[in-house]
N, C-alpha and C positions, 0 to 999 in steps of 0.2 A: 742377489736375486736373479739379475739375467746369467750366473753361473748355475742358478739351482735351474731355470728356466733349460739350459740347454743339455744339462743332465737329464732331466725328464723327456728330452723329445729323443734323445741319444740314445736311450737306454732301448729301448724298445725293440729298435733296430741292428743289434748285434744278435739277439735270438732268429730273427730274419734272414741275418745273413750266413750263418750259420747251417738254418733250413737250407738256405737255395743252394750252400755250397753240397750239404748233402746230396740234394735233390742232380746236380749237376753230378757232384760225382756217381753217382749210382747210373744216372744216364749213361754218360763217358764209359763206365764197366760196361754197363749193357752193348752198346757199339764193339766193343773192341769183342765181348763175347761172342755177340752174332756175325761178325764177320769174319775170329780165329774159327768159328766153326766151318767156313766155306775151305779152311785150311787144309782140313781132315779129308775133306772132299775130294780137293784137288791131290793130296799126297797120294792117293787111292787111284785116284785118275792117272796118276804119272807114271804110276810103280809098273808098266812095263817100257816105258819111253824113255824115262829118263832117269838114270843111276841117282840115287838118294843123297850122297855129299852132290854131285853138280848140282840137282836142282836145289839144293841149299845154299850153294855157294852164289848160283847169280840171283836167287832171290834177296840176296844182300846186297847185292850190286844193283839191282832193280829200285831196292827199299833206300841207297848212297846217293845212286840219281836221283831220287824224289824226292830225299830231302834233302840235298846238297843248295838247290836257291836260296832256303830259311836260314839254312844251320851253317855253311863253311864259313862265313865273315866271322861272324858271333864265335865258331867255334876256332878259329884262327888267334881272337883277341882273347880266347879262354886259355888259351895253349898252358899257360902256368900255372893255372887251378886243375887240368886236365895232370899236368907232372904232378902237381902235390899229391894227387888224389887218383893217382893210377892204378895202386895194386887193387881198390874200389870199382873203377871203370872196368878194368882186365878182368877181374871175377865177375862182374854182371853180363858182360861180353860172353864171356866163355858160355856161363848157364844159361841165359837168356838167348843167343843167338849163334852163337856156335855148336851148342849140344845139345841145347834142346829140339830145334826144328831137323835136324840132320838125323836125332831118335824118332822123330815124327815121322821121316820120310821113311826110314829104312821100315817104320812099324808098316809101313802102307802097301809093301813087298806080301806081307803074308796074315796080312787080319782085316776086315773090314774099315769103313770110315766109321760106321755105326758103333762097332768097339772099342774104336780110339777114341770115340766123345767120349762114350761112357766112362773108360774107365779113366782120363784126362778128371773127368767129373771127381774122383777120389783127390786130389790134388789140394783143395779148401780144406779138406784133412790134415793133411799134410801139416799149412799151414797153418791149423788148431795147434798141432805139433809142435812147431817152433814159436807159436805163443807160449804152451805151457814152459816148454826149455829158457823162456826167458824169462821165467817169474810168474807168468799169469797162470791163474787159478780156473781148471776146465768146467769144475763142477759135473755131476751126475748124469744132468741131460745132456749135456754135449757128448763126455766120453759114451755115454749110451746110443749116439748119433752116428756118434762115427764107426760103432762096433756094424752097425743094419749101414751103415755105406760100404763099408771093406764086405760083408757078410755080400753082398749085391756084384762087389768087384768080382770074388774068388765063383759067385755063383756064374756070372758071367762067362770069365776066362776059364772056368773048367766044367762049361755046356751042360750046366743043370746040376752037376755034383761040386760037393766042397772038397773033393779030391783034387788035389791040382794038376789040370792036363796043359800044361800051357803050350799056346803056339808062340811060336818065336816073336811075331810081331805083339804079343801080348805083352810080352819080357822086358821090347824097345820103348812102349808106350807107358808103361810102368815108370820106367827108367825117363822119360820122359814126364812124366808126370810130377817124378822128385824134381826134378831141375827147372821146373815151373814152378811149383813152390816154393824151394830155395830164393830162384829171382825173385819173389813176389815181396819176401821176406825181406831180401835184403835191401830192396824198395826205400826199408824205412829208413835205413840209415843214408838214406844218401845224401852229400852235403848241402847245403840250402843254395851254396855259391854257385855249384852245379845247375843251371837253367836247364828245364825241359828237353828243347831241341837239343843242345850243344850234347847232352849228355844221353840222347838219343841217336845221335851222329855219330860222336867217338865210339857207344859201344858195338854200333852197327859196321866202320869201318876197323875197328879191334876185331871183333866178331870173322870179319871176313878176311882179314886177313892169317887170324890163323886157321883159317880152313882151307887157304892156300894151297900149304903143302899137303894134306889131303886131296885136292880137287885135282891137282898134278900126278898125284899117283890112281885116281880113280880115272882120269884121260888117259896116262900111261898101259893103266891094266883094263880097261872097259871100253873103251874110244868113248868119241862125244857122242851127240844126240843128233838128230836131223831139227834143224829149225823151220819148224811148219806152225800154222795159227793153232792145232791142238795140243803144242807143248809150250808155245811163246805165251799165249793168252793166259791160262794159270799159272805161270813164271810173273806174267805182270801183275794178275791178282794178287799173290802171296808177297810179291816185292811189293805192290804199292798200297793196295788197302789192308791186309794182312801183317805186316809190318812198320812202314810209315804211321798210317793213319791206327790200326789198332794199340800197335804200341806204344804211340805219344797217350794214346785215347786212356790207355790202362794204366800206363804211372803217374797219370794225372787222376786219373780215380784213386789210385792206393795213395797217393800225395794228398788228397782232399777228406777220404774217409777210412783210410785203413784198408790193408789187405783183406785181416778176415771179413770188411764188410763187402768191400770188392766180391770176394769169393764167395758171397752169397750171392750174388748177380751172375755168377760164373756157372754154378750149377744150371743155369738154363741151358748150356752148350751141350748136353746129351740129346735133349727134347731139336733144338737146331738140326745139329747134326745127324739124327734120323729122318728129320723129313727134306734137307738137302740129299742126306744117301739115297733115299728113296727116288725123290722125284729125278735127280742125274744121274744115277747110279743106277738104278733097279736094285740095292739091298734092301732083302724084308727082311724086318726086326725081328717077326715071330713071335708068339706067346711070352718065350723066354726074354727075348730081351725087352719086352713091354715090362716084367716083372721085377728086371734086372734093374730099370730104368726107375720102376718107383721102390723101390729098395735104396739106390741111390740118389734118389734125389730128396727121397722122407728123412734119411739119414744125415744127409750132409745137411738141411733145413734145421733137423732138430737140434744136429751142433751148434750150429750157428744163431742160433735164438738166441737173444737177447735176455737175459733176466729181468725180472720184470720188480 
């Protein structure tokens, strides 16, 4: 009896827990969304001060420093789960922070910040992509979702026609945009023994160090930057809240409810990052990219719906 007694008060309470973890990870997305948008902002702000591998490379040394108090003990005593599980680490490393933000930057040379949200925005796409590749069944409305998000990208990047005029920085953000979903993806598989931090630390210090030999030949061929409060300031936003905080914030979301639900949270990042362009930037959206923007954002929503 007091066995059936405590099944009934028990039972109740994992549909709860369940909610709140949802509810928590959708927050978590939401954070790391609103503040990878200030990202797009600052790459935009940088792209004549500061050469696109530097400002990548110490935005990782920024994002080492802030989490080196949590993560080096822990990731010290990890070191043999970190060997077993390297060729895992290295490839998340490489997508997630060594090629993805370094295509961010260099996008920031020759296209708005407003453009890199949006089309960044195609990315939840993507990652419908490497669902269906792994077995899951897209169904009608989705594929139909993502046909009016791409339709929105290509109207975007080629200023009203579906002819493709691309500017270069449209090509990097693209190219940025795979290597965002890819990481997002490969999220799932990551081993349980892997801890948040530890596995936030190795790919952050993996990450920058192979951008090393890059950052050597961009001082060799470029010189460095002038260190003044307009280029150190968004070095430390992107190293510490942009990094640190958004990316423990977002594999902790794809760890609690899945990427593709993640990336319905994600599509808020074009709506961000037109009114951060705006208000620091002075970029106007324009007709076009208001159009552009509910194209992809009706698009990527309709993928992502839930069947009912």
């Amino acid at each position: 009896m007091a066995l059936l007694d405590h099944v009934r008060t028990a039972a109740p309470t994992t549909p709860r827990r369940v909610r709140r973890g949802a509810g928590l990870g959708l927050l978590l997305a939401a954070l790391a969304t609103v503040v990878w948008s200030g990202s797009f902002v600052t790459a935009r702000a940088l792209h004549d001060s500061v050469p696109p591998v530097q400002a990548a490379f110490w935005r990782w040394i920024v994002a080492l420093v802030a989490v080196a108090p949590f993560a080096l003990r822990e990731t010290w005593r990890r070191r043999e789960v970190i060997r077993r599980h390297f060729r895992f680490v290295a490839l998340a490393a490489l997508l997630g922070v060594t090629v993805y933000n370094t295509l961010v930057n260099q996008a920031g040379l020759s296209t708005s910040a407003g453009n890199m949200g949006m089309i960044m925005a195609a990315s939840p796409v993507l990652m419908a992509v490497y669902e269906r590749l792994g077995g899951a069944r897209l169904g009608a409305r989705r594929v139909t979702g993502m046909l009016i998000a791409c339709a929105g990208v290509l109207l975007l990047v080629g200023k009203g026609s579906l002819a493709l005029d691309l500017a270069p920085g449209d090509l990097w953000v693209m190219a940025a945009a795979v290597c965002f979903a890819s990481y997002s993806a490969l999220l799932k598989r990551r081993p349980a023994e892997l801890g948040g931090l530890v596995f936030l630390f190795a790919t952050f210090a993996l990450g920058a160090l192979m951008l090393l030999p890059v950052y050597a030949a961009s001082l060799a061929l470029q010189g460095g930057f002038e260190p003044t409060p307009g280029t150190v300031a968004p070095l430390v936003y992107v190293g510490v809240l942009s990094s640190a905080v958004a990316f423990f914030a977002w594999n902790k979301a794809v760890a609690l409810i899945g990427a593709a639900r993640a990336g319905v949270v994600y599509y808020l990042q074009p709506v961000c990052v037109a009114l951060l362009s705006y208000a620091v930037l002075g970029e106007d959206l324009g007709a076009l990219g208001v159009l552009c923007m509910a194209l992809i954002l009706g698009g990527v929503a309709l993928a992502s719906a839930r069947r009912r």
